[in-house]
N, C-alpha and C positions, 0 to 999 in steps of 0.2 A: 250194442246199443249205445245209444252218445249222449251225452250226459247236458241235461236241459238247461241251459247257462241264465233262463228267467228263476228257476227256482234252484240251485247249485244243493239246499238240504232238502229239499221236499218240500211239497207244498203244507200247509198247518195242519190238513186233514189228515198228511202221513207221519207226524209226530207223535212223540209218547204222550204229550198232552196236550189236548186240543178243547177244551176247555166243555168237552160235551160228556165228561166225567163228574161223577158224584165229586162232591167238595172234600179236598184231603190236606191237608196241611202241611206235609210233604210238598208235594203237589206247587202249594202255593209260596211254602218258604224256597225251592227252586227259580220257580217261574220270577219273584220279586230280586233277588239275588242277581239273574238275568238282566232285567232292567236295570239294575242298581250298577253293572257293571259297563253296562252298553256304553256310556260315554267314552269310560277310556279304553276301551276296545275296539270303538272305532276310529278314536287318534290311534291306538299303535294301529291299527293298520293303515292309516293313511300318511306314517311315519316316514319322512324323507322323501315323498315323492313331488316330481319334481311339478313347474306347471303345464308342462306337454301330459304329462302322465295324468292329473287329476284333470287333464282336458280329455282322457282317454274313453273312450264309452268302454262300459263292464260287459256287452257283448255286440253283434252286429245291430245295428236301430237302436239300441239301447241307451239308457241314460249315462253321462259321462260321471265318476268316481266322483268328482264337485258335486254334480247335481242330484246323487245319491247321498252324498255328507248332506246339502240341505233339506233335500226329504222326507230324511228321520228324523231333522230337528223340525221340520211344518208337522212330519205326521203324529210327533208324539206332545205337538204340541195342542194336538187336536187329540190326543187320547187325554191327556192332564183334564182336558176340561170336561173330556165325555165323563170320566170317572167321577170329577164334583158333578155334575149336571144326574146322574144316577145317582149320587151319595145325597140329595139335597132335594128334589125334585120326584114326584109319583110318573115312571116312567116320560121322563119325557123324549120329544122327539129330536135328533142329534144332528146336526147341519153335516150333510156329506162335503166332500170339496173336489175341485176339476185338478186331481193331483199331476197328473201331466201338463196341465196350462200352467200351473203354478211354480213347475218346474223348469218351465221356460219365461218367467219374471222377471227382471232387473235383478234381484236382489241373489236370484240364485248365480247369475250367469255372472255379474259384475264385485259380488261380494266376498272377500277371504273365506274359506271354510272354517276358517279359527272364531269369527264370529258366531258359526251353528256349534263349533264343536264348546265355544265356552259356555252358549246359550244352553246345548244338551247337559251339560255339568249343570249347570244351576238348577234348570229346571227337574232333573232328576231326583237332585235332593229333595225339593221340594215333592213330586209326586212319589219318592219313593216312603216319604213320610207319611202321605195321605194312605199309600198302598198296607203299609205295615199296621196301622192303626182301624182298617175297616174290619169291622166285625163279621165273626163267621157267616152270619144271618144274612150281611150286608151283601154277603156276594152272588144273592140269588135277586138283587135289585134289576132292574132293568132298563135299558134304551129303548125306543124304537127308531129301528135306522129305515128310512123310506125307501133307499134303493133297493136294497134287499127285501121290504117289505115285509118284517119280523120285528119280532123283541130278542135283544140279547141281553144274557145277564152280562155283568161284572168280571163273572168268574171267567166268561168266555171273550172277553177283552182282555184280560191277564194273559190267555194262554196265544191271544194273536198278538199284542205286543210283546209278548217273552221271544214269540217265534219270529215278529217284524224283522225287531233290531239282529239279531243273528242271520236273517234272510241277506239282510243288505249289508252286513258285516263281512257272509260270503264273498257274495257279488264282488269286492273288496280285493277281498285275501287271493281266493280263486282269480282274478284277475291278475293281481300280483305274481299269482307262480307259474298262469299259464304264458306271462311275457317273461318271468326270471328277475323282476324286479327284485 
């Protein structure tokens, strides 16, 4: 069997935690731990490489290693604010976004990734401070996201950005050792 180079760990639903679990505290000082480390583990893996390499796509069709560094910094900058918009707001409704148009932008294709990678730093701290301070209660809040056509809690945005940034941190590394970089 040959090993699915969109998903390199599994998809979130074959994870130990997929955020459709009773609330554990365990659980959740993991998953924020995760986030908390994501920035500079996506710098060391995008450590040294050169700009033919980070022009490289992570598999056939696929997004090039650049436009996966900017990604995580659009897609988590759009979880910061889902998180306050549930923390603040009676369910409200979460603006999706066209994450493959967005990834073909100006800013992705023309811009350093040291720009997303110092943005991911900043911004981290900041939501990893909102993450630590929401109350057990808090994490059964919810969104409603219109594609999907549900409410999702909190708890189950934790357990898809703990699993996001490691998804695309693969994409990455697996990259890396399938060329020997």
């Amino acid at each position: 069997m040959s090993e699915d180079l969109r998903y390199p760990i599994g998809k979130l639903d074959e994870q130990s935690f997929t955020g459709k679990e009773a609330f554990a505290e365990d659980l959740k000082k993991t998953a924020i731990k995760e986030i908390e480390l994501l920035p500079q583990l996506i710098e060391n893996a995008v450590l040294n490489l050169d700009e033919a390499q980070l022009n490289a796509p992570y598999r056939p069709d696929g997004w090039t290693v650049k436009q996966v560094v900017h990604h995580v910094a659009d897609s988590h900058i759009n979880a910061y604010i889902r998180f306050k918009l549930g923390l603040t707001e009676n369910n409200p409704t979460i603006k999706p976004y066209e994450e493959a148009l967005w990834a073909e932008l100006s800013d992705t294709k023309n811009i350093s990734i040291n720009v997303s990678l110092t943005l991911l730093h900043t911004l981290h701290l900041r939501w990893v401070e909102v993450l630590k301070n929401i109350k057990d209660e808090e994490w059964q809040r919810t969104v409603f996201h219109p594609e999907a056509k549900k409410e999702l809690t909190l708890w189950r945005f934790l357990a898809t950005y703990s699993w996001h940034g490691k998804h695309h941190i693969a994409h990455i590394t697996k990259l890396r050792e399938r060329n020997g970089w």
